[in-house]
DORO-750169 format. One record per residue (C-alpha): residue in one letter; x, y, z. Coordinates in steps of 0.2 Angstrom, whole numbers, padded with zeros to 4 digits, always signed. Layout:
# DORO-750169
AXYZ...
//
This chain:
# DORO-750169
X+0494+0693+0855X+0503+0704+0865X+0521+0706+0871X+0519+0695+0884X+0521+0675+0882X+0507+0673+0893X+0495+0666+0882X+0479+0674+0881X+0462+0667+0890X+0449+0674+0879X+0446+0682+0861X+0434+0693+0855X+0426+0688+0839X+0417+0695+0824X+0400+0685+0819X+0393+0684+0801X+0376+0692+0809X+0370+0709+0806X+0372+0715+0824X+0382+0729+0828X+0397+0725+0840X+0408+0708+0843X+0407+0694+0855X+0419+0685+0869X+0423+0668+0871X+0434+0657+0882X+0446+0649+0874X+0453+0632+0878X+0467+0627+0885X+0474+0617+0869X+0469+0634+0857X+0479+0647+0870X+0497+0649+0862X+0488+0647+0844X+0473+0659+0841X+0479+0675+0833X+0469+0689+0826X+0465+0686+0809X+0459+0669+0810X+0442+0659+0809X+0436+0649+0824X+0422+0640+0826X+0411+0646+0841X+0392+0642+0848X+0381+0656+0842X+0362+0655+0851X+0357+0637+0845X+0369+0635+0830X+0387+0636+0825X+0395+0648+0816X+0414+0652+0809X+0419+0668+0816X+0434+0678+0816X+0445+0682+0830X+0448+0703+0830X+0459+0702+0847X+0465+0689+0859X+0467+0694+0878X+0465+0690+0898X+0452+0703+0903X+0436+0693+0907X+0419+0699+0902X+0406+0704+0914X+0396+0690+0910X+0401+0671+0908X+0410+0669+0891X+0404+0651+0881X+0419+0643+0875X+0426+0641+0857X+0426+0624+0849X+0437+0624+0835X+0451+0632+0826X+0448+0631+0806X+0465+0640+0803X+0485+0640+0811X+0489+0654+0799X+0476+0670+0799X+0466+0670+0782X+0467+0690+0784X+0482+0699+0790X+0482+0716+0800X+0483+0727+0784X+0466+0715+0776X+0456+0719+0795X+0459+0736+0793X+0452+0737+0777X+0437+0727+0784X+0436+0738+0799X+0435+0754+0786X+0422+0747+0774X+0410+0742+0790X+0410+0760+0796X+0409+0769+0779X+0399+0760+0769X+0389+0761+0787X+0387+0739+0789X+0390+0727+0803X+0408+0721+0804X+0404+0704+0805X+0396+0704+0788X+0409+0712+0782X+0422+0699+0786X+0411+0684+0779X+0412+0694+0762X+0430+0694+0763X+0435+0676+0766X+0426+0666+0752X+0431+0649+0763X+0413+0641+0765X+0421+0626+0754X+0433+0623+0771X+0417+0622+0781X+0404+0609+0784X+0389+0612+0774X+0377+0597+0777X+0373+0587+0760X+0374+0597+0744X+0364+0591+0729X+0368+0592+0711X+0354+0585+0696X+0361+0571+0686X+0360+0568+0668X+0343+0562+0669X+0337+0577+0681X+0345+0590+0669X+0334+0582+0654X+0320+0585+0667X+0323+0601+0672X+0321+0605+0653X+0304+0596+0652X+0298+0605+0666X+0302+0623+0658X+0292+0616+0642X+0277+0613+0653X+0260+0622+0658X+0257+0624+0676X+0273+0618+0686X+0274+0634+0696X+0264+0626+0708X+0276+0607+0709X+0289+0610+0721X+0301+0596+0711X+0300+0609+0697X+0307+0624+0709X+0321+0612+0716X+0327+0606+0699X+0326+0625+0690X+0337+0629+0705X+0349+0615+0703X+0349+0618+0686X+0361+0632+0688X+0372+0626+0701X+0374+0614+0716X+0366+0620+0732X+0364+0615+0751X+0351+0609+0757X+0349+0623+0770X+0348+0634+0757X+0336+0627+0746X+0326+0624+0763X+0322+0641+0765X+0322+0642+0744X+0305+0628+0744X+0296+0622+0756X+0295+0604+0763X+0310+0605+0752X+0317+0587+0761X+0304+0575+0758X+0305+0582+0741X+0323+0579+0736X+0322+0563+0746X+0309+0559+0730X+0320+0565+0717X+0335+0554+0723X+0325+0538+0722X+0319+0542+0705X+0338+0546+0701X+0336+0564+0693X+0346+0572+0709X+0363+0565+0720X+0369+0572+0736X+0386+0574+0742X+0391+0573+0761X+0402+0588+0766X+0416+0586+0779X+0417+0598+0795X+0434+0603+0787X+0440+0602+0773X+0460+0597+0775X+0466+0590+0759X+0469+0603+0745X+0464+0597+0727X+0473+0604+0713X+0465+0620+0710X+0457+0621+0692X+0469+0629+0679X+0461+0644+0672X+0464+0635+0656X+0453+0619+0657X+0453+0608+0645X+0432+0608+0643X+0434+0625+0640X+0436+0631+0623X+0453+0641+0618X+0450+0660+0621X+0455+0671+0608X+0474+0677+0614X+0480+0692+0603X+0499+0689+0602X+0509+0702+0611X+0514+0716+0601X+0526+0731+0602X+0520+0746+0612X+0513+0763+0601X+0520+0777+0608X+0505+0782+0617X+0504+0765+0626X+0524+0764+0630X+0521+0784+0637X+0507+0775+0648X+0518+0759+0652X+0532+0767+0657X+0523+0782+0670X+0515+0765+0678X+0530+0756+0677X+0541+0771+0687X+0526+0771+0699X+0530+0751+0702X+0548+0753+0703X+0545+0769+0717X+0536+0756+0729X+0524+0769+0735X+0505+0773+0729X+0501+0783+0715X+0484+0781+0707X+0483+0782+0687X+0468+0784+0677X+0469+0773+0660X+0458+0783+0649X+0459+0776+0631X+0445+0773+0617X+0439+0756+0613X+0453+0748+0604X+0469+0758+0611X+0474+0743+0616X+0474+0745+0636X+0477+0727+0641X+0493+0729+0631X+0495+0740+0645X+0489+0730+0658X+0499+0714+0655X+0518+0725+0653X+0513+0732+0670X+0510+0716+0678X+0525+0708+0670X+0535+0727+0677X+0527+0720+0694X+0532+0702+0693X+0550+0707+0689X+0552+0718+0707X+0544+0703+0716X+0528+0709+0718X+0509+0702+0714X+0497+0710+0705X+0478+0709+0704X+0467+0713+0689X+0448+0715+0693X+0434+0714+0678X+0418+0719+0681X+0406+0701+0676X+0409+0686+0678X+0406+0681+0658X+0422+0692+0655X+0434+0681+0668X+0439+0667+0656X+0442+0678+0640X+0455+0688+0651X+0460+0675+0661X+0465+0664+0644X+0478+0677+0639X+0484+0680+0655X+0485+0662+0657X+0496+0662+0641X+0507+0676+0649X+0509+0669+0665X+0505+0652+0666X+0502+0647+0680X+0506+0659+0691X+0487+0664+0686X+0473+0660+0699X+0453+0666+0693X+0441+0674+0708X+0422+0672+0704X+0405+0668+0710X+0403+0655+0697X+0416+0644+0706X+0407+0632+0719X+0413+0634+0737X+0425+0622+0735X+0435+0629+0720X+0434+0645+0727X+0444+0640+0741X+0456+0631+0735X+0460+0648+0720X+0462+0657+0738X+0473+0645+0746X+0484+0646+0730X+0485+0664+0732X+0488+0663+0750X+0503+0652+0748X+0511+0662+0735X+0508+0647+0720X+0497+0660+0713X+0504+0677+0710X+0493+0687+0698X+0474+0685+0699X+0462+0689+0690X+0443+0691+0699X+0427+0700+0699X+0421+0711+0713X+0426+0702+0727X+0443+0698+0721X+0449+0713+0729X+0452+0707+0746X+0461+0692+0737X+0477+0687+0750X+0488+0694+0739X+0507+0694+0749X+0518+0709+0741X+0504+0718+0732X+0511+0730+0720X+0497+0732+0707X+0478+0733+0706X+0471+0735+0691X+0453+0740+0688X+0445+0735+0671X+0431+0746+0665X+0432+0756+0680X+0415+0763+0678X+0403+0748+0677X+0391+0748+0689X+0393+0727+0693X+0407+0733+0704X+0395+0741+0717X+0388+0728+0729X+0370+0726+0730X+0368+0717+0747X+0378+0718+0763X+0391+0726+0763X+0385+0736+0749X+0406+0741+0746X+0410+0747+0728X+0424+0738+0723X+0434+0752+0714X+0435+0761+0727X+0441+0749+0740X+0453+0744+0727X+0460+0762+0727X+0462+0762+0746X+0469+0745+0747X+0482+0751+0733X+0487+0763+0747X+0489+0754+0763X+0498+0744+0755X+0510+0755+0747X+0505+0748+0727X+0501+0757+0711X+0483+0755+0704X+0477+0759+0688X+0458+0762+0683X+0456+0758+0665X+0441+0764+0654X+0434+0771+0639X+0421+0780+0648X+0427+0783+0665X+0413+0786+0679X+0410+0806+0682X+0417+0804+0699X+0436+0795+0693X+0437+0807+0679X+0433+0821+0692X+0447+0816+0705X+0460+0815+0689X+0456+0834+0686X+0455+0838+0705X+0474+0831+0703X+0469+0813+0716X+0474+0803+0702X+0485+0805+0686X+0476+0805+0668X+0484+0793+0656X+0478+0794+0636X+0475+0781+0623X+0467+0792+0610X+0471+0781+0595X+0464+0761+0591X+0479+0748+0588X+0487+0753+0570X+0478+0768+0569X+0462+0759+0565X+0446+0770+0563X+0432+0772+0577X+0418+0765+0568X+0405+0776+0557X+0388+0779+0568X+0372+0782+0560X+0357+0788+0572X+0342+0783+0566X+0326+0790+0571X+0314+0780+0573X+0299+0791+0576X+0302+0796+0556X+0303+0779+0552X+0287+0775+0559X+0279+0790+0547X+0287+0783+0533X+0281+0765+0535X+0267+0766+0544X+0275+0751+0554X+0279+0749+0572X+0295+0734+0565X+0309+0732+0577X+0322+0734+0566X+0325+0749+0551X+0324+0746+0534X+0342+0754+0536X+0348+0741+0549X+0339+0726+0539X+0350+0730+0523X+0367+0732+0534X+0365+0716+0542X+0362+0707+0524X+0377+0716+0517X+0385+0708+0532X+0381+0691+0529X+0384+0693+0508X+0403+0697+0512X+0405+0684+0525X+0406+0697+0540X+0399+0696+0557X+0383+0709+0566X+0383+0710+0583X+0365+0717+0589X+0363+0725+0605X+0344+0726+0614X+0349+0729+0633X+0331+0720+0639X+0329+0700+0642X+0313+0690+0638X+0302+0689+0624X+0291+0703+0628X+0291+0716+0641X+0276+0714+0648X+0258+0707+0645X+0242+0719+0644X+0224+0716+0643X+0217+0725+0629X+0198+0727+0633X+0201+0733+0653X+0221+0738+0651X+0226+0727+0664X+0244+0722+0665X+0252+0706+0672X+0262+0711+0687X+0273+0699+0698X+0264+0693+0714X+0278+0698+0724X+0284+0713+0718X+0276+0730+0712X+0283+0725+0693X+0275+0720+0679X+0280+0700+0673X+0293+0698+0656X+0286+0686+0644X+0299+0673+0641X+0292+0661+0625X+0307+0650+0626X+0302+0642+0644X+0284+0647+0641X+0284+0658+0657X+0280+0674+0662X+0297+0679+0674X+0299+0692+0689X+0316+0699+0685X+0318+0706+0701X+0312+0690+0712X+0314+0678+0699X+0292+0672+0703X+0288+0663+0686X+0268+0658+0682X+0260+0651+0666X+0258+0664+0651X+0239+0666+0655X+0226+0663+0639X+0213+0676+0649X+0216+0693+0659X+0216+0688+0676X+0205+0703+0681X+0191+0706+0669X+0193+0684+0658X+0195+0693+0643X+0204+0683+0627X+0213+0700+0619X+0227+0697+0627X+0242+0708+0620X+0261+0706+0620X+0271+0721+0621X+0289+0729+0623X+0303+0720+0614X+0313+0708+0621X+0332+0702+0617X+0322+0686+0615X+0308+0693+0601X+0323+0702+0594X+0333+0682+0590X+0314+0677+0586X+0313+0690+0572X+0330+0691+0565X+0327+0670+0561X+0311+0676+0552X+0319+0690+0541X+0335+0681+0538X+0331+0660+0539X+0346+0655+0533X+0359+0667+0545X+0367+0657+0561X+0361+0667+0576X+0364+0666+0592X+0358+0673+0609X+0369+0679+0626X+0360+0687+0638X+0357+0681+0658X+0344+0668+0649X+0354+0658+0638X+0368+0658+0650X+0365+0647+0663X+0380+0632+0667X+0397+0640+0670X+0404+0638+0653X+0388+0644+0643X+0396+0662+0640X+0412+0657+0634X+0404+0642+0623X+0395+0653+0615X+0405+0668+0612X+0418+0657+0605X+0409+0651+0594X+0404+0667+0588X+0424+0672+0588X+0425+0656+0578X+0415+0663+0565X+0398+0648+0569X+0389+0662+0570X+0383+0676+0559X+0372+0688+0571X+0374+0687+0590X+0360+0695+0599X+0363+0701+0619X+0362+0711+0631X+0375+0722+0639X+0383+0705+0640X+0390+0709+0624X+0394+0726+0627X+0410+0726+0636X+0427+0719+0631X+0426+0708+0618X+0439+0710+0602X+0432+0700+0588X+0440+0706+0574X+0425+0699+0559X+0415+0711+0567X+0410+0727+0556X+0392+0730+0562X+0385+0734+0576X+0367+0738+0579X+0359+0747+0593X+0341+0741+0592X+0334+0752+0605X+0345+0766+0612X+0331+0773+0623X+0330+0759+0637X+0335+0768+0651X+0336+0784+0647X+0319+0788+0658X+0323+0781+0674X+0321+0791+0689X+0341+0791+0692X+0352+0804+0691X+0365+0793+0682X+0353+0786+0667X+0361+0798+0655X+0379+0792+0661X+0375+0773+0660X+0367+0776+0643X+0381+0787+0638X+0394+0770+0643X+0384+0759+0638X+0381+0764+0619X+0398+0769+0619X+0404+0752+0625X+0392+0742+0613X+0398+0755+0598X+0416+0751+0601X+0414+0733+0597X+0413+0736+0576X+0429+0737+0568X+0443+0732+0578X+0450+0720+0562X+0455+0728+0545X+0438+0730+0539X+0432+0747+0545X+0415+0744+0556X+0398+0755+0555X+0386+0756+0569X+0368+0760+0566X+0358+0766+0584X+0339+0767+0584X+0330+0779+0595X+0316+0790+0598X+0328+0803+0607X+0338+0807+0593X+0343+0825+0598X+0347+0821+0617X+0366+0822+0624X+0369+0805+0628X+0364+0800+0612X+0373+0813+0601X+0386+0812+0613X+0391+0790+0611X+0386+0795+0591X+0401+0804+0590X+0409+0793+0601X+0413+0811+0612X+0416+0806+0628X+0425+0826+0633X+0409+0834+0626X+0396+0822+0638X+0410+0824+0653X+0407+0842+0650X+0388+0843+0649X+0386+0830+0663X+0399+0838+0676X+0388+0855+0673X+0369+0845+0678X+0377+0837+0692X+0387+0854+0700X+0368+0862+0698X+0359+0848+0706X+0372+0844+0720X+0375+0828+0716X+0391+0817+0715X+0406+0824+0713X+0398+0837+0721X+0391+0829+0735X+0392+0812+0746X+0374+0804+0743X+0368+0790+0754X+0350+0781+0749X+0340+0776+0763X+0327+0762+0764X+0314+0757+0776X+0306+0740+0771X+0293+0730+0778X+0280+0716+0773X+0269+0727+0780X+0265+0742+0768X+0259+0755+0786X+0274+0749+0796X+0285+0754+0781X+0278+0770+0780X+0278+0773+0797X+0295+0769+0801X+0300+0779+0788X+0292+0796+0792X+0302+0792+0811X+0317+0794+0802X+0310+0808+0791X+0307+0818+0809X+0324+0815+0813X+0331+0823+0800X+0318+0837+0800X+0323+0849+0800X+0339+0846+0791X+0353+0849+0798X+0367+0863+0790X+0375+0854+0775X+0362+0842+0773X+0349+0840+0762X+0335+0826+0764X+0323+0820+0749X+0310+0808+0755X+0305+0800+0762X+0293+0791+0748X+0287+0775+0742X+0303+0770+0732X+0305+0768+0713X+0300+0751+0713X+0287+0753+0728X+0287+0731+0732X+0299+0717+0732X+0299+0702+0738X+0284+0705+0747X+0291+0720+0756X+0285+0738+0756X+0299+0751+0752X+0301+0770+0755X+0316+0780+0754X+0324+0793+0760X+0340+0801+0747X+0352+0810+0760X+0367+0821+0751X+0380+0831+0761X+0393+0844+0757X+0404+0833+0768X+0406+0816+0769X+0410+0815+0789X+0393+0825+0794X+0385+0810+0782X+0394+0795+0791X+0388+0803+0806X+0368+0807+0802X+0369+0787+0796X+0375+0781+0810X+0361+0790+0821X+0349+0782+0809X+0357+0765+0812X+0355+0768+0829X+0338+0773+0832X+0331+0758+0821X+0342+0748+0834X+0333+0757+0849X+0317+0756+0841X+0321+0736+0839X+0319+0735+0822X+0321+0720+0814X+0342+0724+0807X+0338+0720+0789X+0322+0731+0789X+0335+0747+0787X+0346+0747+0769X+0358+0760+0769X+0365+0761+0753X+0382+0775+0754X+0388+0782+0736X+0373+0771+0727X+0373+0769+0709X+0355+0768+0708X+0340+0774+0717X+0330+0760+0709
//
């Protein structure tokens, strides 16, 4: 409110909508003296009601009548001034509505009635199970409503517009007692005891003891700590090779934060990684530790951000959207494995989170530190450019070796054998050597599903999603052929579905096929699976890799799952099964990722006392990325990269948006398209336009996509072309989620 003590008549407030501007209610008399800005309120929106947030309180009245709010949810604002203008900034330069924005920031829904929320019961889990094993349920919408539920309780207005006629069919599954439903309140009061990160039905994570600092960690620890101590922003990249020990790091600056009476924030880059860390930072701080993740239920995601916001929590550890956590007296962000690309949103507002972590560092006058083996082209840029200051870990813990890697070619292979097997006769004896002396093989095959795709060997037809211009992974498991991009499953067909012939032919490899053939070649070896298939309740990642820790298993098989972060020490191989997958998207960053990736995945052999080896397959043998995570060289790959993308005017060298048009209709997506293409024809100075054109993957979900790919030399003239695009479509009445603008995308897929 102002300086007067007047209180103020209406307030201007920020709906979750995609609509570009606020809107102005009256406020009752009762709310007068206790709206503030910052705070929810519940308000009629068209038919419904929504939980907005107030942006300013005030007495000017609107030109038309304002509808009045009905409820206050909170006394206290759930984002302060310093949180709004963070809001504020991501809106206009990621180029999204505010009010979208907002709802991203305040994970509340838990406060907030919901209708029933349904949940399977013993009996329906058992179900769910039977159904995956059965032929033909695709078309049973008891089987859709229970696969859904299988992962997670939902609403029913979400699985309404998930299923149709989707009441009368959970009113079925009740009576027959395989699903129960759970009445929400309009607003949740009472505050359970938030869940410890350490709950008992979660197995023990592995916690290295704390150790004394090398010299290269304590040069690193101490630069961070007179940062902390200065109270003013500084930037740091934390650039060490996998197994320098840079959560060492992490945990003495927290501690150097904690001591001035500051919070601190650490953010990982998936979900599966949040318990790991969370167990020793839990063992560190007790529980001063609260977890941030989309695995929580709404419910449990509030109550960890109402022990934040009260202060009982005082170091948090989160994925993404952790970073507008209500941290009071920030004084550290941390950013694990600042150059994985989980940290870019891939839906409204499509923020990336390491950068808005950077800039919140700043308002609020803390240190942040981006940690990673193979920083992102653009970090590692600003640190030479002087924006951030470079930190180096070149040597493992106790001077442990990098592990040996072999590149095996498998081109020559296939001459020598005259076999097209997923695994070399080199990386078959390496993992038996494994299991003879009782170590541990970690194989990494960055694909899900059985088999890649399914092809008709008389006509060459392939099975492609109904939904999506993409062909259908073949998962043997569930007996299913999966969309990976709209999740569509259908029956493996027994006949090609355009010419009925029987030669049907599985092909590509799969992280599934590569488990199924490593049972056949080893039988007696204890194997294990993590990829986004087998992990499927909240626990399942941290089950299994415990287990794997444990020493249960021999072999575990993933994807990039397994790629990041982990330190088991009985590790000394890791295989690459097939180094290639991705390399030949149409993206400029498909070296880079491949380049992390590899690198990442390579780093996991030999972080105990036994030295660790690493055999990659590939058919690139002689290409950068490849040679480059070979040699574990991430200067020479900075050095080759840095030079393709200062030639081809892309990021660093360049602000890059990606435009998409999309429509259920493929015409009107191509028309609406070319309307923006006149716009920017001919481009204006700076700008260069590519497109538009159908887009990589030309369907989903029903909808036809083009693309435009818009770089600048600067990133104001950008903001500004966007927001002309923004606007026309809004003139034009476009439908607000036909138009995906995408700003520092990192991928064009």
């Amino acid at each position: 409110m102002g300086p007067s003590s007047a209180p103020a008549v209406y307030c201007d407030v920020s709906i979750p909508a995609p609509l570009d501007r606020s809107f102005t209610y009256l406020l009752p008399e009762t709310l007068r003296h206790r709206v503030q800005p910052g705070c929810r309120i519940l308000v009629p929106f068209g038919k419904r009601t929504v939980a907005g947030v107030v942006l300013r309180t005030h007495a000017e009245a609107p030109p038309t009548s304002a509808r009045e709010a009905l409820k206050l949810l909170d006394e206290e604002p759930v984002l302060d001034a310093a949180l709004l203008k963070l809001g504020h900034w991501i809106a206009d330069y990621y180029c999204c509505p505010l009010g979208e924005t907002l709802r991203a920031m305040t994970p509340l829904a838990g406060d907030i009635r919901h209708g029933k929320v349904y949940s399977l019961t013993s009996s329906g889990h058992d179900a769910a199970r039977q159904f995956h094993l059965a032929d033909n349920p695709e078309s049973d919408p008891a089987y859709e409503i229970l696969r859904l539920l299988d992962n997670r309780p939902l609403t029913s207005a979400y699985l309404a517009k998930k299923v149709p006629k989707s009441a009368n069919v959970l009113r079925a599954l009740i009576k027959k007692g395989l699903v129960e439903a759970e009445d929400r309140t309009a607003e949740r009061k009472h505050r359970e005891r938030a869940p410890s990160p350490q709950d008992p039905d979660l197995p023990t994570p592995f916690a290295r003891p704390p150790h004394a600092l090398n010299a290269h960690q304590q040069a690193a620890f101490d630069a961070i700590r007179t940062a902390i101590d200065a109270a003013s922003f500084q930037a740091f990249l934390l650039e060490g090779i996998t197994g320098s020990g840079k959560t060492e790091v992490y945990l003495n600056s927290i501690d150097a934060a904690l001591a001035r009476g500051k919070t601190a924030l650490l953010l990982v880059p998936e979900i599966g990684l949040t318990p790991a860390v969370a167990g020793q930072f839990h063992h560190r701080f007790g529980e001063k530790v609260a977890i941030l993740h989309s695995a929580f239920h709404d419910t449990e995601r509030a109550q960890q951000w109402h022990r934040i916001r009260s202060g009982d929590a005082r170091v948090v550890v989160a994925t993404r959207s952790g970073v507008f956590a209500p941290l009071r007296d920030l004084g550290l962000i941390i950013v694990d494995e600042e150059h994985d690309q989980s940290y870019k949103q891939q839906e409204t507002p499509r923020y990336h989170g390491r950068d808005v972590a950077v800039l919140r560092a700043r308002d609020y006058n803390a240190v942040v530190v981006l940690g990673s083996a193979t920083p992102s082209l653009e970090t590692r840029f600003n640190a030479e450019r002087g924006k951030y200051t470079r930190l180096e870990l070149p040597e493992r813990i106790e001077r442990r070796p990098l592990p040996v890697v072999q590149i095996i070619d498998t081109r020559q292979e296939f001459l020598e054998t005259r076999k097209q097997n997923t695994f070399s006769r080199a990386l078959l004896d390496a993992i038996q050597a494994r299991l003879d002396n009782g170590e541990q093989t970690m194989l990494l095959l960055n694909r899900r599903g059985f088999s890649s795709f399914i092809a008709c060997r008389a006509c060459g037809e392939r099975v492609e999603c109904g939904n999506c211009s993409v062909t259908m992974t073949y998962h043997r498991r569930d007996k299913r052929m999966l969309c990976h991009y709209c999740n569509t499953s259908t029956r493996v067909p027994d006949r090609c579905p355009k010419c009925q012939s029987e030669y049907i032919q599985f092909l590509g490899v799969g992280s599934e096929r590569v488990e199924d053939e490593l049972h056949t070649a080893f039988p007696r070896a204890r194997i294990a699976r993590l990829d986004r298939d087998t992990v499927r309740g909240k626990h399942d990642y941290e089950n299994i890799l415990s287990r794997f820790r444990e020493g249960s298993y021999d072999i575990l098989v993933g994807t990039q799952m397994i790629a990041k972060g982990h330190d088991i020490p009985n590790v000394t191989l890791v295989g690459i099964v097939n180094a290639d997958v991705g390399l030949g998207l149409p993206d400029f960053r498909a070296a880079e990722r491949t380049f992390q990736l590899l690198t990442q995945a390579a780093g996991r052999a030999g972080r105990g006392q036994t030295p660790g080896i690493v055999l990659l397959q590939t058919i690139n043998p002689d290409h950068y990325a490849i040679l480059c995570a070979a040699a574990q060289n991430y200067e020479m790959f900075y050095a080759k990269e840095i030079e393709f993308r200062r030639l081809m005017s892309y990021p660093p060298f360049s602000a890059l948006a990606n435009v998409v048009v999309r429509a259920t209709k493929e015409e009107e997506a191509l028309t609406r398209s070319a309307a923006l293409g006149r716009i920017l024809n001919p481009a204006p100075e700076g700008i260069r336009v590519l497109g538009p054109a159908p887009a990589a993957v030309a369907r989903v979900m029903n909808e036809f996509r083009y693309q435009m790919l818009i770089k600048a030399v600067h990133r104001k003239r950008l903001s500004e072309i966007l927001r002309d695009l923004r606007k026309f479509s809004q003139q034009e009445n476009w439908n607000p989620t036909s138009l995906l603008i995408d700003v520092d995308p990192m991928t064009l897929l």
